[in-house]
PyMOL Python script that loads the backbone (N, CA, C, O; Angstrom):
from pymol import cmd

cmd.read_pdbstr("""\
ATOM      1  N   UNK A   1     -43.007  24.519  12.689  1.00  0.00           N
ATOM      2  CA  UNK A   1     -43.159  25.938  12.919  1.00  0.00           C
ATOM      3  C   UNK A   1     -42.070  26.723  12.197  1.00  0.00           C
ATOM      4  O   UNK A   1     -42.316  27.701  11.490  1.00  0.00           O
ATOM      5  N   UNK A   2     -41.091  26.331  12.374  1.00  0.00           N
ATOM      6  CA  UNK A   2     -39.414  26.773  11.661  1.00  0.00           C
ATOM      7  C   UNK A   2     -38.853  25.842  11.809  1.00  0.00           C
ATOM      8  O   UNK A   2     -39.198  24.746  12.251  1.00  0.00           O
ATOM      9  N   UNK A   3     -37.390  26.434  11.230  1.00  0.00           N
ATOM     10  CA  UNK A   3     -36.387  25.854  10.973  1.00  0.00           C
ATOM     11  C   UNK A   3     -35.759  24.848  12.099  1.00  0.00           C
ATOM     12  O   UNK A   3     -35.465  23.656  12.014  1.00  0.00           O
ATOM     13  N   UNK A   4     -35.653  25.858  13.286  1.00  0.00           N
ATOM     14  CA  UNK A   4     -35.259  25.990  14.183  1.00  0.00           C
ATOM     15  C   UNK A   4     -36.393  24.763  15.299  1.00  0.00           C
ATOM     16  O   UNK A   4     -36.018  24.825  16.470  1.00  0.00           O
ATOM     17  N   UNK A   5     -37.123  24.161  15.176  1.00  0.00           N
ATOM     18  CA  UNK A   5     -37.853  23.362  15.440  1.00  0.00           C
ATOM     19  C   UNK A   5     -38.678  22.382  14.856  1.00  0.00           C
ATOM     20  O   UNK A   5     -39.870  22.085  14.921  1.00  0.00           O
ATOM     21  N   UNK A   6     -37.402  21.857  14.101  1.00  0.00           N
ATOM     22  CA  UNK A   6     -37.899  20.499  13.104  1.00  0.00           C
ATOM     23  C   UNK A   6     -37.404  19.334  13.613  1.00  0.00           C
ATOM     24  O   UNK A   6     -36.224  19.396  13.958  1.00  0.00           O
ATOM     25  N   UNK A   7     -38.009  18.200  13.773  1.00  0.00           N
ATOM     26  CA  UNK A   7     -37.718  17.337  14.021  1.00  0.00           C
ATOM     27  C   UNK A   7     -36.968  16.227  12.680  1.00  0.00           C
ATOM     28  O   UNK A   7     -37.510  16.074  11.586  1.00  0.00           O
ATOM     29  N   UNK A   8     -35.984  15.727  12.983  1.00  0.00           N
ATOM     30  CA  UNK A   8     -34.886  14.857  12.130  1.00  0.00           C
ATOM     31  C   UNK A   8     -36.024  13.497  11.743  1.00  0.00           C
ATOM     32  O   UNK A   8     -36.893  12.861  12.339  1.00  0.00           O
ATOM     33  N   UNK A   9     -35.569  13.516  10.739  1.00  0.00           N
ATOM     34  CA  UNK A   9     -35.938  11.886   9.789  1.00  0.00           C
ATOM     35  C   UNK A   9     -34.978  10.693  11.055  1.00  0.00           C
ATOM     36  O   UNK A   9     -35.403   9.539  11.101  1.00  0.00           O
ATOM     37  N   UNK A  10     -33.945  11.007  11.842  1.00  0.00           N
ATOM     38  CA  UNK A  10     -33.242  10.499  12.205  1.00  0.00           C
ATOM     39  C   UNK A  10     -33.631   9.606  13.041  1.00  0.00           C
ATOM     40  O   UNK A  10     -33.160   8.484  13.226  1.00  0.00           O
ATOM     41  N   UNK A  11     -35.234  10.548  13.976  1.00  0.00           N
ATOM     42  CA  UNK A  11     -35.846   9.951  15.211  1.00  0.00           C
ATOM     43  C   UNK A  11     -36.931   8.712  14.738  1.00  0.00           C
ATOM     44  O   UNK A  11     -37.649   7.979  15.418  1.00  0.00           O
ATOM     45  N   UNK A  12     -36.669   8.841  12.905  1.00  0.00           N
ATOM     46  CA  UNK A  12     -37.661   7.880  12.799  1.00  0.00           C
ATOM     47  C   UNK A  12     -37.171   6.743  11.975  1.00  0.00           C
ATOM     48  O   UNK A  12     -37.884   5.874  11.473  1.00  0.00           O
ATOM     49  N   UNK A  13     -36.017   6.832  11.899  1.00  0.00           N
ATOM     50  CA  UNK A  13     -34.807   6.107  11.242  1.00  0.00           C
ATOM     51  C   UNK A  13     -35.433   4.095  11.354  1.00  0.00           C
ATOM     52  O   UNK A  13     -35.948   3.382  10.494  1.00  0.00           O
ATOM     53  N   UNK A  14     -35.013   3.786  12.954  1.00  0.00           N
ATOM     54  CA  UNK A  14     -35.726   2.621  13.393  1.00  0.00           C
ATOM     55  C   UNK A  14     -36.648   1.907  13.397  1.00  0.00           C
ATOM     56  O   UNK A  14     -36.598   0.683  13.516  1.00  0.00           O
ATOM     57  N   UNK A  15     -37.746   2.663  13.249  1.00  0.00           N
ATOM     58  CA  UNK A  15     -39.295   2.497  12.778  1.00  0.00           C
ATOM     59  C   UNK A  15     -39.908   1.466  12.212  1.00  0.00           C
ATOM     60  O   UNK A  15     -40.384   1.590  11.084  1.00  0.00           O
ATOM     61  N   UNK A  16     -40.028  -0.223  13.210  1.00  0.00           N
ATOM     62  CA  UNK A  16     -40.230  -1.085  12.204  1.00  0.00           C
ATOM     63  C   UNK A  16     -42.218  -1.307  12.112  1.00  0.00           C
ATOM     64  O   UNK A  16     -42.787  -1.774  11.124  1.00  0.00           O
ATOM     65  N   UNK A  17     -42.833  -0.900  13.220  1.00  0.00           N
ATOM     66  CA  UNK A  17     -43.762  -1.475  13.766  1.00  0.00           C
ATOM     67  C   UNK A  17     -44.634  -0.280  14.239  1.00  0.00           C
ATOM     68  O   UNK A  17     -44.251   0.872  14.034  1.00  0.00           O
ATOM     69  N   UNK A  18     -45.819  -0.552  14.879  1.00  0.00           N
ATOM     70  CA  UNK A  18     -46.736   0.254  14.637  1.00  0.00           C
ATOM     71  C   UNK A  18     -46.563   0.497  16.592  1.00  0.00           C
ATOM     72  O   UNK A  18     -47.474   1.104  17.156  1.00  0.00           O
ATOM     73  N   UNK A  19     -45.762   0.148  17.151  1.00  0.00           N
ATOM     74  CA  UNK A  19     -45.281  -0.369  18.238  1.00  0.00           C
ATOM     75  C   UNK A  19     -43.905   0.084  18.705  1.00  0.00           C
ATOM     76  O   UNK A  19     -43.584   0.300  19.873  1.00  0.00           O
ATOM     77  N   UNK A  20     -43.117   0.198  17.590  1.00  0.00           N
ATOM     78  CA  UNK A  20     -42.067   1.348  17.601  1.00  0.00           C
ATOM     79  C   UNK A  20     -41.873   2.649  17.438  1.00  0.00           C
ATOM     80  O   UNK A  20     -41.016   3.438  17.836  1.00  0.00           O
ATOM     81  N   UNK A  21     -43.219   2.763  16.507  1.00  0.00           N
ATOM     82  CA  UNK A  21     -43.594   4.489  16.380  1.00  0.00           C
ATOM     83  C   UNK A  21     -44.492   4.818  17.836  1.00  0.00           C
ATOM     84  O   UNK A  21     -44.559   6.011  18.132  1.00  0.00           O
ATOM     85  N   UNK A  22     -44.968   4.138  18.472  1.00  0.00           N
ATOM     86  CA  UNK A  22     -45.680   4.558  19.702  1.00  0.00           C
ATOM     87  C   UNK A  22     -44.216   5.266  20.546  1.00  0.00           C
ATOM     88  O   UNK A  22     -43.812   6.411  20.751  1.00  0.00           O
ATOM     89  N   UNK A  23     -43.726   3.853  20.877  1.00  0.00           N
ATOM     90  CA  UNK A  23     -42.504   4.351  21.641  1.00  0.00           C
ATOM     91  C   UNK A  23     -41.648   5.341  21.422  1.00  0.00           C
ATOM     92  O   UNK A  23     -41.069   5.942  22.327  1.00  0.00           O
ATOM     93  N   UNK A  24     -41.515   5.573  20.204  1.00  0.00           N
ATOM     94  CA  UNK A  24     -40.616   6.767  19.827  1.00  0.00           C
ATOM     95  C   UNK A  24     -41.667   8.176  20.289  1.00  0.00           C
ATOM     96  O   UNK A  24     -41.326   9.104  21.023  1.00  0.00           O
ATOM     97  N   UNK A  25     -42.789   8.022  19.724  1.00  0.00           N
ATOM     98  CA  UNK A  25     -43.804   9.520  19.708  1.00  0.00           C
ATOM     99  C   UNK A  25     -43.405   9.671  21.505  1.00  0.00           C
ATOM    100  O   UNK A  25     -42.580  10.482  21.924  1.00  0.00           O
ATOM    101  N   UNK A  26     -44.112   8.800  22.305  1.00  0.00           N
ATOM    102  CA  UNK A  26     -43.878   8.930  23.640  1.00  0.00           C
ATOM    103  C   UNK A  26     -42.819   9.122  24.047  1.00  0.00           C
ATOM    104  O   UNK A  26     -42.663  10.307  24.345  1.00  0.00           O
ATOM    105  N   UNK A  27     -41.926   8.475  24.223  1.00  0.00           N
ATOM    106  CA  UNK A  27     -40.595   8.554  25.044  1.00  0.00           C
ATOM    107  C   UNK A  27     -39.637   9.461  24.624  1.00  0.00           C
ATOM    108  O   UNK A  27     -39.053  10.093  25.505  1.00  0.00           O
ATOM    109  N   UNK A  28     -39.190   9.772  22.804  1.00  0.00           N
ATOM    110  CA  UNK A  28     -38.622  10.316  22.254  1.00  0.00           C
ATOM    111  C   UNK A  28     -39.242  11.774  21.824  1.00  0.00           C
ATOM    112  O   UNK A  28     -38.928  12.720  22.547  1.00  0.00           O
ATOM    113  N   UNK A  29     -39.886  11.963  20.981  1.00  0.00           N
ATOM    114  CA  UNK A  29     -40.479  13.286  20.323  1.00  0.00           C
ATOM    115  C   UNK A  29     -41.354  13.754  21.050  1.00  0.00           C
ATOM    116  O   UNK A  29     -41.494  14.916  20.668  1.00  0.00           O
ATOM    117  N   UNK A  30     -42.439  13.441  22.358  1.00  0.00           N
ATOM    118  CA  UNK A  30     -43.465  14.602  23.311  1.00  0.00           C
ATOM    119  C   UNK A  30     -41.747  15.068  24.116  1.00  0.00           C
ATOM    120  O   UNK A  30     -41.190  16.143  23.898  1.00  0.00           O
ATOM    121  N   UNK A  31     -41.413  14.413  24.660  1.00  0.00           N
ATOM    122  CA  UNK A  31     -40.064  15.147  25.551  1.00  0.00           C
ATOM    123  C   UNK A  31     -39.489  16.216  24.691  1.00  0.00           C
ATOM    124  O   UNK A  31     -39.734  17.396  24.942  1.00  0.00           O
ATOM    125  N   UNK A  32     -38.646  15.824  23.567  1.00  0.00           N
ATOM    126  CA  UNK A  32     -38.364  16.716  22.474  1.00  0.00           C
ATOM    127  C   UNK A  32     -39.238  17.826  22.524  1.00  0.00           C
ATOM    128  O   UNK A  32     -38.731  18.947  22.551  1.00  0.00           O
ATOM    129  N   UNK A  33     -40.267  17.722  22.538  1.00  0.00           N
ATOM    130  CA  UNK A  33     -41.693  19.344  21.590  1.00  0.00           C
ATOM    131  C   UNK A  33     -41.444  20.221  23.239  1.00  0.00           C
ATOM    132  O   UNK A  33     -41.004  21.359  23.405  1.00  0.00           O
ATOM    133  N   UNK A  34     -41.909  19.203  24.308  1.00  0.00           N
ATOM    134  CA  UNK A  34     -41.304  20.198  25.281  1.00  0.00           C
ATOM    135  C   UNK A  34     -40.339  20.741  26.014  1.00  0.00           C
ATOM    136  O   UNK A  34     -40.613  21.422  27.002  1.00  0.00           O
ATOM    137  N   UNK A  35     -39.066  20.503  25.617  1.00  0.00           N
ATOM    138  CA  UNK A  35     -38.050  20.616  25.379  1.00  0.00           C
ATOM    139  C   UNK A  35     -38.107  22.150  24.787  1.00  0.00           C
ATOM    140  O   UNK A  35     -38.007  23.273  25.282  1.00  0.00           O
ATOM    141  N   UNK A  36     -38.347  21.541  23.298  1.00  0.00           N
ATOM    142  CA  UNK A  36     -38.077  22.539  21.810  1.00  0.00           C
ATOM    143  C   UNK A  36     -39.296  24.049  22.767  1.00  0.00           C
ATOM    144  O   UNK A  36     -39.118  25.266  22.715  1.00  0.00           O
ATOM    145  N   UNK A  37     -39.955  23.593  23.207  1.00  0.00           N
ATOM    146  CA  UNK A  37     -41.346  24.946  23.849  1.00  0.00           C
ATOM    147  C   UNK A  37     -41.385  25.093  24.837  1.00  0.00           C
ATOM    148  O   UNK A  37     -42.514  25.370  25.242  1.00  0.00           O
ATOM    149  N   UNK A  38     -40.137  25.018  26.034  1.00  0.00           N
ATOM    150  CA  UNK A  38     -40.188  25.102  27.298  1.00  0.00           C
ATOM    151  C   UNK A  38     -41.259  25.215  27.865  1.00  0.00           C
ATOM    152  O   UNK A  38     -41.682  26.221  28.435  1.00  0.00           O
ATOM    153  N   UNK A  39     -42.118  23.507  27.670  1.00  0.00           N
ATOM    154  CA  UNK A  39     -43.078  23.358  28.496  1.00  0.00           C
ATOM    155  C   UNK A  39     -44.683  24.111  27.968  1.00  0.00           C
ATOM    156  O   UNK A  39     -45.791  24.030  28.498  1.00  0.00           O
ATOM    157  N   UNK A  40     -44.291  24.747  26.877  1.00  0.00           N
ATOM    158  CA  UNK A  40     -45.475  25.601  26.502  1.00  0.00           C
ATOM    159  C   UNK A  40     -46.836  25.210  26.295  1.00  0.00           C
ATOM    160  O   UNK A  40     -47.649  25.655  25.485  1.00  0.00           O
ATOM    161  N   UNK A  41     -46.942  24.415  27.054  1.00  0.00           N
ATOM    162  CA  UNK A  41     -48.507  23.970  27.008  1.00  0.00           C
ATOM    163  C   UNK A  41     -49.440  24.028  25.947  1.00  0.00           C
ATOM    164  O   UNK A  41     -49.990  23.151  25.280  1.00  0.00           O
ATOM    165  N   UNK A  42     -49.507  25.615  25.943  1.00  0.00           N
ATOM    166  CA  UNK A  42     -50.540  25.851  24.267  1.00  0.00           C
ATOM    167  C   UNK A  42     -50.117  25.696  23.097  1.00  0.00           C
ATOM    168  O   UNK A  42     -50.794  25.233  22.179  1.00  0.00           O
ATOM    169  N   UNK A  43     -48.818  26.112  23.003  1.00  0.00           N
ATOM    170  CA  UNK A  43     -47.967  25.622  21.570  1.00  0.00           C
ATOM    171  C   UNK A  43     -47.771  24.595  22.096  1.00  0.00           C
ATOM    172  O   UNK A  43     -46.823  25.319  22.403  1.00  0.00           O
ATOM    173  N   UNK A  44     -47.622  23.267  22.712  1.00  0.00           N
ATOM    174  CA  UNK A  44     -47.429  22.040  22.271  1.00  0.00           C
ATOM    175  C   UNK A  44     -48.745  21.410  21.784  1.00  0.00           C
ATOM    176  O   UNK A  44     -48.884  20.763  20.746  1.00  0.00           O
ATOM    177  N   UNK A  45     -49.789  21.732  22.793  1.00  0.00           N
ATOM    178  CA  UNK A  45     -51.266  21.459  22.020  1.00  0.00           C
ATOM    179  C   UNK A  45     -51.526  22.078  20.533  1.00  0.00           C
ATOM    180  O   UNK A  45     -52.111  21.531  19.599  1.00  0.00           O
ATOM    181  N   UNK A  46     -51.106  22.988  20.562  1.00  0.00           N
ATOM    182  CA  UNK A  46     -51.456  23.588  19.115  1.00  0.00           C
ATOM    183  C   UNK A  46     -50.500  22.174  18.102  1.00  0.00           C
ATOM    184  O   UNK A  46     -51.025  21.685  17.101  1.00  0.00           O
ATOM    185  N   UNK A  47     -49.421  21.822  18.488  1.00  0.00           N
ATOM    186  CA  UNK A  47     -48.935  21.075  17.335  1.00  0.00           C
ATOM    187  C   UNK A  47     -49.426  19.771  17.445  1.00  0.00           C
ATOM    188  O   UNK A  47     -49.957  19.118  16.546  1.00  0.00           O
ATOM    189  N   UNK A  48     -49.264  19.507  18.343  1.00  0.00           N
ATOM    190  CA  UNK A  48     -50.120  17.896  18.957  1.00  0.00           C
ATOM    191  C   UNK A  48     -51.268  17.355  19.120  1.00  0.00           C
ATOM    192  O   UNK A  48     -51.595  16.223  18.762  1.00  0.00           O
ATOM    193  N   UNK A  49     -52.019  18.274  19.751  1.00  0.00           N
ATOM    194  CA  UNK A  49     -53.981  18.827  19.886  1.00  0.00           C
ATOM    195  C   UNK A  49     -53.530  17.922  21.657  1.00  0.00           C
ATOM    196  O   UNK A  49     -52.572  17.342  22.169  1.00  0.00           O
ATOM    197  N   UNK A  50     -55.020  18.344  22.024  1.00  0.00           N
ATOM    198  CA  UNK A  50     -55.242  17.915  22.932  1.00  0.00           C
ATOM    199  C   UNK A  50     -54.839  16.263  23.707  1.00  0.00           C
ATOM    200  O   UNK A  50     -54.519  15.949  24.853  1.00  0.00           O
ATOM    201  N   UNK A  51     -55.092  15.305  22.151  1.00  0.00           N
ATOM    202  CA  UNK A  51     -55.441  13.906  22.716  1.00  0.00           C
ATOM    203  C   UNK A  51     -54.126  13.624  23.178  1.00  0.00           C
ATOM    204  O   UNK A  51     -53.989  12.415  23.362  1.00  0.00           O
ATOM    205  N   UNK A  52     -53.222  14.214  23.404  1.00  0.00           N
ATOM    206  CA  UNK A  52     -51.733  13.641  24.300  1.00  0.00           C
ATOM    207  C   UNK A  52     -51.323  14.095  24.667  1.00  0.00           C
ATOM    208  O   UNK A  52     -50.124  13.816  24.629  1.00  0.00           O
ATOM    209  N   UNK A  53     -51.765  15.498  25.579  1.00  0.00           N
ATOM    210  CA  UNK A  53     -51.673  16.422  26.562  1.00  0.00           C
ATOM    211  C   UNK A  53     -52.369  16.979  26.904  1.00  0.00           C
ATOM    212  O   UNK A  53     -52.729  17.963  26.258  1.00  0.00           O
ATOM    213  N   UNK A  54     -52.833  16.715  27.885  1.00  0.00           N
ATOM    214  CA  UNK A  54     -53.903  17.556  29.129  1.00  0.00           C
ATOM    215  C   UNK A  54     -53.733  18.769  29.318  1.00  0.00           C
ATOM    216  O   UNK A  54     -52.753  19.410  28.938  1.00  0.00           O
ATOM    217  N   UNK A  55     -55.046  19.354  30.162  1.00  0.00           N
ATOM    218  CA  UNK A  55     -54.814  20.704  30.643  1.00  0.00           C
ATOM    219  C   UNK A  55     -53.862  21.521  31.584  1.00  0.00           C
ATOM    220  O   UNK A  55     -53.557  22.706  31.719  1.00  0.00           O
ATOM    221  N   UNK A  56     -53.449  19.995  32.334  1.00  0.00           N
ATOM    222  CA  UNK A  56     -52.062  20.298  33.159  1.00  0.00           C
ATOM    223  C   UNK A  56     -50.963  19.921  32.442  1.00  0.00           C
ATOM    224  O   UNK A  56     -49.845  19.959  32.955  1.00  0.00           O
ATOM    225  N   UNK A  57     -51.129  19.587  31.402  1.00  0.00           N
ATOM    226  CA  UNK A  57     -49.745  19.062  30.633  1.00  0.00           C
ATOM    227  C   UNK A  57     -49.115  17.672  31.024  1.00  0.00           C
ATOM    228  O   UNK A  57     -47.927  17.372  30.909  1.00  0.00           O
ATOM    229  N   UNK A  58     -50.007  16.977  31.449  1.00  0.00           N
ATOM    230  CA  UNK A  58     -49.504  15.595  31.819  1.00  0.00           C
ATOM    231  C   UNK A  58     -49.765  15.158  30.242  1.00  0.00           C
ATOM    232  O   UNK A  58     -50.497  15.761  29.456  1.00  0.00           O
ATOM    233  N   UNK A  59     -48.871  13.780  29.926  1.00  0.00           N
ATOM    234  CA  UNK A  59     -49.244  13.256  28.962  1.00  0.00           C
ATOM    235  C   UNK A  59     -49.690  12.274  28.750  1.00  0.00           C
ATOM    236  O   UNK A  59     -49.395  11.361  29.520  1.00  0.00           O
ATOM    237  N   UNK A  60     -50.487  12.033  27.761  1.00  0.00           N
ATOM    238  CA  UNK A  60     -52.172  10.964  27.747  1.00  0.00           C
ATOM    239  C   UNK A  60     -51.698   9.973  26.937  1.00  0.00           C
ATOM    240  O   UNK A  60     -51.331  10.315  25.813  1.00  0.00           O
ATOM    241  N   UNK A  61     -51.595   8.454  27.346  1.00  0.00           N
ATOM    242  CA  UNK A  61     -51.361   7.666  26.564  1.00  0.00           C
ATOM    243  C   UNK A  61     -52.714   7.273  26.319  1.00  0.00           C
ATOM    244  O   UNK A  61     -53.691   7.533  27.021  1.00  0.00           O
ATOM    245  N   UNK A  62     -52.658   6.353  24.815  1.00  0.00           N
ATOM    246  CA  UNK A  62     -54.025   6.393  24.073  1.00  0.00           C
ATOM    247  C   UNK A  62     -53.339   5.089  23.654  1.00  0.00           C
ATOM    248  O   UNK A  62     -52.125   5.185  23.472  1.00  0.00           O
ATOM    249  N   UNK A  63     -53.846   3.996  23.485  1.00  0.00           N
ATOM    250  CA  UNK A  63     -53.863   3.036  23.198  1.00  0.00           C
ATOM    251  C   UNK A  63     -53.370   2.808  21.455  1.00  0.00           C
ATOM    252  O   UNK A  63     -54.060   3.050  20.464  1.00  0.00           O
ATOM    253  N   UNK A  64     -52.144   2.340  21.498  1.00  0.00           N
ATOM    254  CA  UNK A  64     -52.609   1.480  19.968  1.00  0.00           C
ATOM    255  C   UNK A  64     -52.676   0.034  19.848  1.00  0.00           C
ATOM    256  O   UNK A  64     -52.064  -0.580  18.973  1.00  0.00           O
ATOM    257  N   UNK A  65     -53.062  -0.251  20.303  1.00  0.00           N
ATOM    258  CA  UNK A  65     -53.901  -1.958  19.991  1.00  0.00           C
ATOM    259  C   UNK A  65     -55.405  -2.037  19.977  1.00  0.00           C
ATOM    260  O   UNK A  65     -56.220  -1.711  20.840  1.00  0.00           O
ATOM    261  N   UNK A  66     -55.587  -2.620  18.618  1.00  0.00           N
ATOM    262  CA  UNK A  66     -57.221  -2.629  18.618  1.00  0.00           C
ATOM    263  C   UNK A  66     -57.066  -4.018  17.387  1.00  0.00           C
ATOM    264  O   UNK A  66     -56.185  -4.232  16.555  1.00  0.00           O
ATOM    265  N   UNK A  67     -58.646  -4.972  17.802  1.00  0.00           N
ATOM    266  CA  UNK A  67     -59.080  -6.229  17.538  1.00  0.00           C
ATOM    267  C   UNK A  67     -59.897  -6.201  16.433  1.00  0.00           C
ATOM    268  O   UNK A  67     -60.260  -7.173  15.771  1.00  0.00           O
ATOM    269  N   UNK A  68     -60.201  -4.903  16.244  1.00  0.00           N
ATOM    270  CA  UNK A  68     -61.118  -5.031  15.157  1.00  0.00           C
ATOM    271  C   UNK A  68     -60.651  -4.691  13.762  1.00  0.00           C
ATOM    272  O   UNK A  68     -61.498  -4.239  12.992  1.00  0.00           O
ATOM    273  N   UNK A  69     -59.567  -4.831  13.392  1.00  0.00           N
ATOM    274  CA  UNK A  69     -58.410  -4.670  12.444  1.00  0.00           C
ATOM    275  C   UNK A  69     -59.238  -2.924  11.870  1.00  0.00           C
ATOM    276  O   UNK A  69     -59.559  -2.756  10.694  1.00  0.00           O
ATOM    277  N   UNK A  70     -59.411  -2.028  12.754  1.00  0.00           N
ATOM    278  CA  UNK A  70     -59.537  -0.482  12.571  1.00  0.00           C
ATOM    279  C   UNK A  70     -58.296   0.115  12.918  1.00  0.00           C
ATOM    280  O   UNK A  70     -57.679  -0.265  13.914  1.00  0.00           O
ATOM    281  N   UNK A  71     -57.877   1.027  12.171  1.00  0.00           N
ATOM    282  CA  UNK A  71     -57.228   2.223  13.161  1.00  0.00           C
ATOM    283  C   UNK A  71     -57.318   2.198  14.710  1.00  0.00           C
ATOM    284  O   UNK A  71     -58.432   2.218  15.232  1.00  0.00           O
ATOM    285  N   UNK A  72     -56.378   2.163  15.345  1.00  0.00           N
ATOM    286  CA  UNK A  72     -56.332   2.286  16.552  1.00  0.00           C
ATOM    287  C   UNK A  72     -56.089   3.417  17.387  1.00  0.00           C
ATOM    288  O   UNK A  72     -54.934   3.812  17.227  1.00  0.00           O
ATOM    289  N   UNK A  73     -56.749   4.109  18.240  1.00  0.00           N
ATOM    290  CA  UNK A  73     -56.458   5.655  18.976  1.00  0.00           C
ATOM    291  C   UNK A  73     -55.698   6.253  18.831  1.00  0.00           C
ATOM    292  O   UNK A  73     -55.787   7.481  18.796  1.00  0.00           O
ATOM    293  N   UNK A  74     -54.510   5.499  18.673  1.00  0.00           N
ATOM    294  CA  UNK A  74     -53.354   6.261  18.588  1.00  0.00           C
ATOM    295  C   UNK A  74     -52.728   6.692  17.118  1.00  0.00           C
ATOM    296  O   UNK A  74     -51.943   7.603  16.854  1.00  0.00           O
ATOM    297  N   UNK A  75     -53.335   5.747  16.282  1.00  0.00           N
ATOM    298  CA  UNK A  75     -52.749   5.896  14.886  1.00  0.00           C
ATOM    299  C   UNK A  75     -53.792   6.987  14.275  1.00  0.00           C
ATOM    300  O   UNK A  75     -53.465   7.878  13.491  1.00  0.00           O
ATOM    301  N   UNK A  76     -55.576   6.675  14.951  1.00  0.00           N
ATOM    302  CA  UNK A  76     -56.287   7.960  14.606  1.00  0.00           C
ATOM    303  C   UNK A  76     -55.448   9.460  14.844  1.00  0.00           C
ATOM    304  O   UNK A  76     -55.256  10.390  14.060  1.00  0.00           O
ATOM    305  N   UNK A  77     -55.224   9.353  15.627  1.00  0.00           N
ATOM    306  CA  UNK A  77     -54.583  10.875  16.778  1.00  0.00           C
ATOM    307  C   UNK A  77     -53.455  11.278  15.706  1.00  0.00           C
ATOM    308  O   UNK A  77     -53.399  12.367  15.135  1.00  0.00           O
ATOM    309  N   UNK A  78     -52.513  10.137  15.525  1.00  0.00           N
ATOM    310  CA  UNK A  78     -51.661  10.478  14.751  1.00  0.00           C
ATOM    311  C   UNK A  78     -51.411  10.702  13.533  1.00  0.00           C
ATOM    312  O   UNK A  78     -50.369  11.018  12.957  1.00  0.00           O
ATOM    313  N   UNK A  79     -52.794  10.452  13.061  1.00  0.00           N
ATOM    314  CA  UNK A  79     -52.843  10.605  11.382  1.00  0.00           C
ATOM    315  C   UNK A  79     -53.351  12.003  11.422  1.00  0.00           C
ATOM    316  O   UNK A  79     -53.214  12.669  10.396  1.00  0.00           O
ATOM    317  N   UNK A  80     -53.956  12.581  12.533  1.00  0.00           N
ATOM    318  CA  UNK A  80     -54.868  14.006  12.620  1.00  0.00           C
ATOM    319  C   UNK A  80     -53.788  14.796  12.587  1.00  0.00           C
ATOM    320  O   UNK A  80     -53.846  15.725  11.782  1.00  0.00           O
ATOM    321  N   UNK A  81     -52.525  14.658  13.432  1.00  0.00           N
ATOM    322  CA  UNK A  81     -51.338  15.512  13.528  1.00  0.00           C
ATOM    323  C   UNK A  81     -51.329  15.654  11.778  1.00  0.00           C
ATOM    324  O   UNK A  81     -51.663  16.707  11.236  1.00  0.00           O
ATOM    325  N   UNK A  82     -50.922  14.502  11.042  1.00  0.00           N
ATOM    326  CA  UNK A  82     -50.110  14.343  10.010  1.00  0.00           C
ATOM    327  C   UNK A  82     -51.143  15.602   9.019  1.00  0.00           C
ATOM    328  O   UNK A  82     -50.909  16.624   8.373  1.00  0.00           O
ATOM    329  N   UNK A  83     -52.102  14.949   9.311  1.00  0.00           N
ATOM    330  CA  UNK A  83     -53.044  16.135   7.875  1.00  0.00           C
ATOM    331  C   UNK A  83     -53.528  17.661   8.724  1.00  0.00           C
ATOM    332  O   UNK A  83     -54.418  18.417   8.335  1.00  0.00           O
ATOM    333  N   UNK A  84     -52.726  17.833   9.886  1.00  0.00           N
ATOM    334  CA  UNK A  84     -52.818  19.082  10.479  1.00  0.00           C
ATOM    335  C   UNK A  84     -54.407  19.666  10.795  1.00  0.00           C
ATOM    336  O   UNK A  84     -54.990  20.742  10.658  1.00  0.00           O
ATOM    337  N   UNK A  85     -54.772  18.179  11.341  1.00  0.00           N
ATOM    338  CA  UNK A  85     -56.531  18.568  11.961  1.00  0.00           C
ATOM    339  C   UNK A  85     -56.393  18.169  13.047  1.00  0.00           C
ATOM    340  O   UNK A  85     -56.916  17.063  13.180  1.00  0.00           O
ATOM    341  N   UNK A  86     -55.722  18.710  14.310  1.00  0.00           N
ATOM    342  CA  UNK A  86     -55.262  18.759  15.545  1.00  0.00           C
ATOM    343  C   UNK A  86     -56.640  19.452  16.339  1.00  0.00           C
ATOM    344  O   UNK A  86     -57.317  20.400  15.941  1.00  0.00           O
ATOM    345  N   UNK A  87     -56.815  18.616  17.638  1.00  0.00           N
ATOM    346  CA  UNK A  87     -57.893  19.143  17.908  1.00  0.00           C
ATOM    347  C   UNK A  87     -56.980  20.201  19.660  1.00  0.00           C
ATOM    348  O   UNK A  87     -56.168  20.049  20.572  1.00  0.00           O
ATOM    349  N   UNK A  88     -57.943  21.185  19.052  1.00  0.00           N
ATOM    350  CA  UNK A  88     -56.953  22.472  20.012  1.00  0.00           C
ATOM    351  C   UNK A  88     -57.956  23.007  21.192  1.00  0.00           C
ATOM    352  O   UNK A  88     -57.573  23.866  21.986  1.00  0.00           O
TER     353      UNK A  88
END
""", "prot")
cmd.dss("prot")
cmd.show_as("cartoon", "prot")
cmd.util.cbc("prot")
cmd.orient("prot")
């Protein structure tokens, strides 16, 4: 959005596994966004979309493990952030 709400290369420094970026998005960077948006519900959906925050703002874990060597829920979700087709 700005300056003033960018997230650091720093949080992704560790990043070996498709398993470490889960943990970081969850535990590290959704806390961060609401943090950075005191809780703002619609601006965090607007940056995130829906699939990992509800209408009450609880947050939605989505699976990344899948058998069928596809994209997995979570890496879908997260590739939508990346090319900014967030579903709002």
């Amino acid at each position: 959005m700005d300056r003033d709400h960018q997230i650091g290369h720093a949080y992704f420094m560790d990043i070996l596994s498709l398993s470490d970026l889960y943990k970081t998005w969850y535990y590290r960077l959704i806390p961060l966004l609401s943090e950075y948006f005191y809780n703002d519900l619609e601006t965090i959906q607007s940056i995130i979309g829906k699939e990992f925050i509800d209408q009450r703002g609880q947050v939605k874990l989505i699976d990344y493990k899948t058998t069928d060597g596809n994209a997995s829920p979570f890496e879908q979700a997260f590739m939508r952030i990346s090319k900014g087709n967030v579903d709002v």
